[in-house]
N, C-alpha and C positions, 0 to 999 in steps of 0.2 A: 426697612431693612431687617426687622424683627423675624426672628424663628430659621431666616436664612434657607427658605422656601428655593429662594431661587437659586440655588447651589447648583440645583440639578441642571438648570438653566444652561450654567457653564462646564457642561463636561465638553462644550466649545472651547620661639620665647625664651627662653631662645631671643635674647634679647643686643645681636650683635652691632655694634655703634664704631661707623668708621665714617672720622672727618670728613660730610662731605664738600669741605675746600679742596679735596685732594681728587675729587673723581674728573677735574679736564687733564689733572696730570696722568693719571693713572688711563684714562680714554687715550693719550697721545701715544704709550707705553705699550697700549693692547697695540695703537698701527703695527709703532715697532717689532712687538712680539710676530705678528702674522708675516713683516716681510723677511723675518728672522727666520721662522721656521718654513716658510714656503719654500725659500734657498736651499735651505737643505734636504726638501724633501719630507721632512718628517711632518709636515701641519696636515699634506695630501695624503700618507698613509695612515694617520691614525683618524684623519676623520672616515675615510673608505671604513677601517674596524670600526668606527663608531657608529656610520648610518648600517652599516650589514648587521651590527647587532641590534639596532633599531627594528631592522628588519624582519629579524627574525621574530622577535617579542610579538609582533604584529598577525605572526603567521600559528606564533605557539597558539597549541587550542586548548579544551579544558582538563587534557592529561596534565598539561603542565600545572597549571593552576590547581589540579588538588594538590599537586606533587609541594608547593609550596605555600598555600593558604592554610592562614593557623599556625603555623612554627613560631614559637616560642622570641620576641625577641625580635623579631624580623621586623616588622613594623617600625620599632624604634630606628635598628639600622636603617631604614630606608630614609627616613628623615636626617640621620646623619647623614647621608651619603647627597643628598640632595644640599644641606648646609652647608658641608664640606665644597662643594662642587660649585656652589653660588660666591662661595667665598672667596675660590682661588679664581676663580673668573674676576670678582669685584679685583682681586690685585693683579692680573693680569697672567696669572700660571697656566697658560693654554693646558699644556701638557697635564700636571695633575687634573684640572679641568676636563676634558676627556677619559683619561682613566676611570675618572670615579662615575662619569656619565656612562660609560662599558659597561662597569657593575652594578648599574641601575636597571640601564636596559636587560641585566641579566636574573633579573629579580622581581621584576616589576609586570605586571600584565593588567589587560583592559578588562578581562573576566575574571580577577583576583579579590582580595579584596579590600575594601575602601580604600586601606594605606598604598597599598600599591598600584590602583587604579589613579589615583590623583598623581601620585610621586610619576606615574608615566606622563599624564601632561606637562604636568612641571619641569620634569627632564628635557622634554621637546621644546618648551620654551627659553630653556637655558644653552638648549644646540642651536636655536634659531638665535639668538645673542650671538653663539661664537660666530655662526656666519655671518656674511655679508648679504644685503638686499638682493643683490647682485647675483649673488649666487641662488642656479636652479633648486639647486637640497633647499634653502631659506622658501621658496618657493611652494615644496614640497612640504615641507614640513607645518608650515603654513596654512596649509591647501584650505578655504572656505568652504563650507557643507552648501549642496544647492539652496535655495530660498527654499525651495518644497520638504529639504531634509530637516530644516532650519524651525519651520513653520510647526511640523511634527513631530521634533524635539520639545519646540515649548508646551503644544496641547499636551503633552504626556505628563510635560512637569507640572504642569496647572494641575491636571486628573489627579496625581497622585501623592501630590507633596503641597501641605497649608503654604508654601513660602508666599506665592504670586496671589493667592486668593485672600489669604492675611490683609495684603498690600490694597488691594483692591476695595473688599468691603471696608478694611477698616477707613479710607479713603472716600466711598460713596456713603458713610455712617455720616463721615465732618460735613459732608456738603449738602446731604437732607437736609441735616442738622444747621445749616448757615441758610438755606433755601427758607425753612420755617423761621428763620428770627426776621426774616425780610418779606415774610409771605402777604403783612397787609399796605408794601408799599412797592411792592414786585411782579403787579400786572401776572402772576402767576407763573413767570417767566425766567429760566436759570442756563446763563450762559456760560459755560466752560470751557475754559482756552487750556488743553492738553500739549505739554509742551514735546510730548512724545508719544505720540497716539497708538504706535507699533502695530498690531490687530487688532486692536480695538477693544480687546475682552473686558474690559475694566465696567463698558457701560451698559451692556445687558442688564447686571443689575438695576444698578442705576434707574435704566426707565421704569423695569419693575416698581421698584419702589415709589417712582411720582406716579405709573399708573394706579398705585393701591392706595394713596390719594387724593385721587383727581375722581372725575366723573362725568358722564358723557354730555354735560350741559355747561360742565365747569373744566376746561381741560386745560392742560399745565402745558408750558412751551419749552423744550428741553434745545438747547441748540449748542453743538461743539465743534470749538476751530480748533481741530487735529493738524501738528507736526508729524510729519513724518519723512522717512529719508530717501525715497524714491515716489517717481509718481505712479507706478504701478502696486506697489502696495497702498500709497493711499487710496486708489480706485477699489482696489478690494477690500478695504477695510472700511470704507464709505459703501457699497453694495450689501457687507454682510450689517451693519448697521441699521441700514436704511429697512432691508429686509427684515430686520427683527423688529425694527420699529412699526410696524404695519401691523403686528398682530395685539398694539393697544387701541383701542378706539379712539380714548380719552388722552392721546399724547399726540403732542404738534412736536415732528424732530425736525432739524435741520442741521448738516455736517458740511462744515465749507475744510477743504483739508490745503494745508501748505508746506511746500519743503523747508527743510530746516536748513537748508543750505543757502539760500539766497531771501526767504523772508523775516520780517523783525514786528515787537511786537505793536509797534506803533503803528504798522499797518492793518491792524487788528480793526473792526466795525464794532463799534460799543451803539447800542441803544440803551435809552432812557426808561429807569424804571424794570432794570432787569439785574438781577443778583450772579454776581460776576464771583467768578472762583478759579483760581491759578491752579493747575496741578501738575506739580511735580513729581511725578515718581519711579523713582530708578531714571532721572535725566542731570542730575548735577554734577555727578562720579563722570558722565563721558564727555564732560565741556574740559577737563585736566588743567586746564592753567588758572592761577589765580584770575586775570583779569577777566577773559570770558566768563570766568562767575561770577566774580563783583559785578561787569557789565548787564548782565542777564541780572540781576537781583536791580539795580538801579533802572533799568526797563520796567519790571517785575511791579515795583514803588508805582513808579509814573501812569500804570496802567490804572490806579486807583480798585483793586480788588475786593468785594466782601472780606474774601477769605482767600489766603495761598496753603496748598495742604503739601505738605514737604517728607515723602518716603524714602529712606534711602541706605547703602551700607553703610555701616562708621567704621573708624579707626581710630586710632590715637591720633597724637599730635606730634607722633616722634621725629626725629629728623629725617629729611626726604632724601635717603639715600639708596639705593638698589637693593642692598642687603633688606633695609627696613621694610623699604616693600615687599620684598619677598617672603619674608618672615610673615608680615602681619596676611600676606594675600593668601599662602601656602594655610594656615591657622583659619583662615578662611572658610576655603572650599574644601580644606578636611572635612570640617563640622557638615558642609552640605552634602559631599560626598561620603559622609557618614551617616547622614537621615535619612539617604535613599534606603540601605538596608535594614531599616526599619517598613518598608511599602516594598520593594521591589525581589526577587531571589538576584542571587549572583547570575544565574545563566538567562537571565532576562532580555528580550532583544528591546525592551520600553527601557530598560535601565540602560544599555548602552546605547541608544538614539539621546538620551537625555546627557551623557555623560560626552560622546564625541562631538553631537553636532552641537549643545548649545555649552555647557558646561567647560568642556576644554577648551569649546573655540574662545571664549570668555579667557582662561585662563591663557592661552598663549597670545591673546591681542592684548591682555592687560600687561605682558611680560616685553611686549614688542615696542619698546621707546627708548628715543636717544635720550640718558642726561641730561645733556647739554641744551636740548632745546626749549626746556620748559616747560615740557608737552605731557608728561610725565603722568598718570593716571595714578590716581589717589586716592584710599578712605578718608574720612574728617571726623570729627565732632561739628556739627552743623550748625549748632545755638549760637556761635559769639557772629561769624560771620551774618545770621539772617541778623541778626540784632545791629550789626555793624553797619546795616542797610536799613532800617527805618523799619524794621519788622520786628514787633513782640510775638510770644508765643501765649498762644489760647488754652485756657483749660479745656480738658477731653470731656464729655459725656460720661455717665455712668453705662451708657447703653453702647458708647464707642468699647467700652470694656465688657463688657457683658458681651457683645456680639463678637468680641473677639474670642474670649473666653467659649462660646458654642461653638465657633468654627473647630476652634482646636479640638473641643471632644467629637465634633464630628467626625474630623479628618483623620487623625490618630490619637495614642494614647498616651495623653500630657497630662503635667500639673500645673493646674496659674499660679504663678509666684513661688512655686515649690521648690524641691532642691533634685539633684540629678534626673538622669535620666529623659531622654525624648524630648518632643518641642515644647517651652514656656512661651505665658506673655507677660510679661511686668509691666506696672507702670513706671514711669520715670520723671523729671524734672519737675517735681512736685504736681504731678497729674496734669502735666501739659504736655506730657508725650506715651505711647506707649510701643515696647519694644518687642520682635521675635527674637527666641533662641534657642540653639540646637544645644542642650545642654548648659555647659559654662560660658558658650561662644554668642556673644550676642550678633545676629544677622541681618536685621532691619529695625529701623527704628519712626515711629510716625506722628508727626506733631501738625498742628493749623497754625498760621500764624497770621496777623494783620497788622495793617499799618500805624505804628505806631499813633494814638492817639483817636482807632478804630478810622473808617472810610471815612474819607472825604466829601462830603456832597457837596462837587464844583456845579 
């Protein structure tokens, strides 16, 4: 993984706090409110002014956007107006609720900039709250990018922004790194169970580096059982794999892929004499309820792993109420939709593929849940939970940080450990993690963990 050769490889607070014992009363109150104003007529004519002014934002082009990018001031409004708006929703003020969504929509554009770019998804996510499932608009507003729009949103964010590549190398640095502590009792052999294989980008490298190595008399056996959420994407993420694996001599690959919707990890094929590594990354945040994670983390144990490598967004620990998440998700995807203009111009057509089809869809699915059902999408702090499952956390490499540390000066222009400005990487919990951040806002964080007491040799 040194030198980070194969880069090239891959161009493939606002702190408001409201009871939440109060949110099934307050849920029962919004029914109320809807059949209240539907009687009267008023719920159906001001959401008609709400999606027409939707509409129109949509249509504005980039007269509008100089007309108001840059004004003094604006930016702050916009996040008031977005707080204000989440808030009389959390108590049930349709009315004001709408209003302040009018002046959002009337201020806000996709070719603006950052603060107003984000505050328009965030707006859309708090209209798809007011409606019902049921309703066409909720539908609309909604609407999923094709797979093909989807697929070329991510390559672009990979191109242009360290976030996914961070994730990655720093990820394939831990598992060299666990592959060599096992190398003289590992048949040369490193089986990785990806619990979210998505396109695959992660293992290009990856072979790189066991092919540089390995040797054409002594070759390494790389084999990965990919999750994934459809079986058409795992065929194509198995094909573009496979394909790139053919161009080392000295590499034996093999990719068995399963859906994540009906397989478990107990039907997993372990062989004897092969260095086993769990990777987690960016798949804990979309399980949402406690026990599908504690479950998956007690699977996770049982599997008996070298090494589990754990990437992912944090959060606080604050209380899980609507407001907090919004607050802390809004603080979010500013920062990210704030690094883009650092790599992309505002009239970008890679910066708006990156911001509608993956970006926003991100943010109105994570805004898209009921309370009540527990379902609820969430940051964490991630250390007490793995620990709370029979998993310590491993100290990093100096070379996990060091190759962190190149990536950044390659990508763009940071300081490691520094203060403002562009992307950082720090270390963290006494050099058993290390973290990305855009600024002050920390956005991933990546630790290795094992079983307490190191592997088991049953």
């Amino acid at each position: 993984m040194e030198g980070l050769e194969e880069e090239s490889l891959l161009s493939f607070g606002l702190a408001i706090i409201i009871d939440s014992g109060r949110e099934r009363k307050l849920k029962r109150k919004r029914r109320e409110s809807f059949k209240s104003l539907d009687t009267n007529g008023v719920y159906e004519g001001k959401m008609f002014s709400l999606l027409e002014t939707r509409e129109m934002m949509l249509k504005r082009g980039n007269s509008r956007r100089e007309a108001i990018t840059g004004e003094d001031g604006k930016g702050l409004h916009l996040i008031h107006l977005l707080l204000v708006s989440a808030t009389s929703l959390q108590e049930n003020k349709l009315d004001t609720t709408m209003e302040n969504l009018i002046e959002l929509y009337e201020n806000v554009s996709l070719n603006g900039d950052s603060v107003q770019r984000v505050a328009a998804y965030f707006a859309d996510g708090l209209v798809a709250r007011v409606l019902t499932h049921r309703s066409p608009f909720h539908e609309m507003i909604m609407k999923e990018p094709t797979p093909e729009d989807e697929f070329l949103a991510y390559i672009e964010l990979y191109k242009v922004s360290p976030y996914y590549q961070f994730a990655h190398f720093t990820a394939n640095q831990m598992i060299i790194e666990a592959f060599e502590r096992e190398e003289s009792d590992n048949n040369r052999a490193l089986h990785v169970v990806d619990l979210d294989v998505g396109y695959g980008f992660q293992w290009p490298s990856l072979m790189q580096s066991l092919s540089d190595k390995a040797t054409t008399g002594n070759r390494v056996s790389l084999r990965v059982t990919g999750f994934g959420k459809t079986l058409e994407e795992l065929k194509e993420t198995k094909a573009r794999l496979i394909g790139f694996a053919k161009t080392f001599r000295n590499l034996s690959f093999e990719f068995e892929g399963m859906l994540i919707s009906n397989s478990r990890l107990k039907s997993i094929r372990k062989r004897k004499k092969e260095t086993l590594v769990v990777n987690m990354v960016f798949y804990l945040n979309s399980l949402c309820t406690c026990k599908r994670i504690s479950d998956l983390l007690k699977s996770v144990y049982m599997l008996n792993p070298s090494m589990v490598v754990l990437i992912e967004q944090e959060g606080s620990r604050s209380p899980r109420t609507f407001l907090s998440r919004f607050i802390e998700l809004l603080h979010y995807y500013a920062s990210m939709f704030d690094s883009l203009d650092d790599f992309l111009p505002l009239d970008s057509l890679q910066r708006l593929q990156i911001e509608k089809n993956h970006l926003g869809k991100e943010i109105k699915r994570l805004m898209d849940f009921d309370n009540n059902e527990g379902t609820s999408p969430h940051l964490e702090t991630w250390k007490g939970r793995m620990e709370s499952h029979g998993l310590e956390g491993m100290s990093l490499s100096s070379k996990s940080i060091t190759q962190a540390k190149l990536l950044l000066k390659i990508k763009a222009p940071v300081q490691f450990g520094g203060e403002n400005g562009g992307f950082t990487a720090f270390e963290r919990e006494q050099g058993n993690a290390i973290s990305l951040a855009w600024q002050d806002k920390c956005l991933i964080t990546a630790s290795a963990w094992q079983c307490v007491g190191g592997r088991r040799r049953w």
